[in-house]
N, C-alpha and C positions, 0 to 999 in steps of 0.2 A: 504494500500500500504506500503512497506517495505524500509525503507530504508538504501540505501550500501555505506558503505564508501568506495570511490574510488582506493585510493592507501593509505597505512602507510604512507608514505611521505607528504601527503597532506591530514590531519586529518577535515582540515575544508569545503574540498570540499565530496556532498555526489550524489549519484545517484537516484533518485524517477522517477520510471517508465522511462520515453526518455529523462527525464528533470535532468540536472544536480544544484546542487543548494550549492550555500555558506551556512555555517552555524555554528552561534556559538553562547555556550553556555556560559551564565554569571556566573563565577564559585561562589558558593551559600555564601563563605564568605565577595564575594563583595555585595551579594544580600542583606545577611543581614545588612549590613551598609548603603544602600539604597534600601529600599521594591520596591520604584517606579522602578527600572530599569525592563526592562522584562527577566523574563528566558531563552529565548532563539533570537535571530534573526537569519531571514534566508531571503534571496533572488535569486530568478533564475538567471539563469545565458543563458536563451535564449537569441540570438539574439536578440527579439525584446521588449524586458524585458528592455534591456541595452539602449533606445535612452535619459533615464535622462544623460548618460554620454556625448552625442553629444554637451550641452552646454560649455565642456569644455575646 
């Protein structure tokens, strides 16, 4: 599956298939000053992806 960056204006939101998803990359000279961090995160952004934010 392919994924689209949405709009230039919003580099961190991307499109995969119906599902829109945050995502960002750890840029690699922070990588290399800690290996542990991950390469990339990403999270959906369905509706029902979102109820961790209800506690708040």
């Amino acid at each position: 599956m392919v994924n689209k960056q949405v709009q230039n204006s919003h580099p961190f939101v991307v499109l995969r298939g119906n599902t829109y998803y945050f995502r960002y990359v750890t840029p690699t000279h922070i990588r290399k000053l800690c290996p542990p961090l991950p390469t990339e995160g990403k999270r959906s952004l369905r509706a029902d992806s979102l109820e961790w934010l209800a506690g708040f």
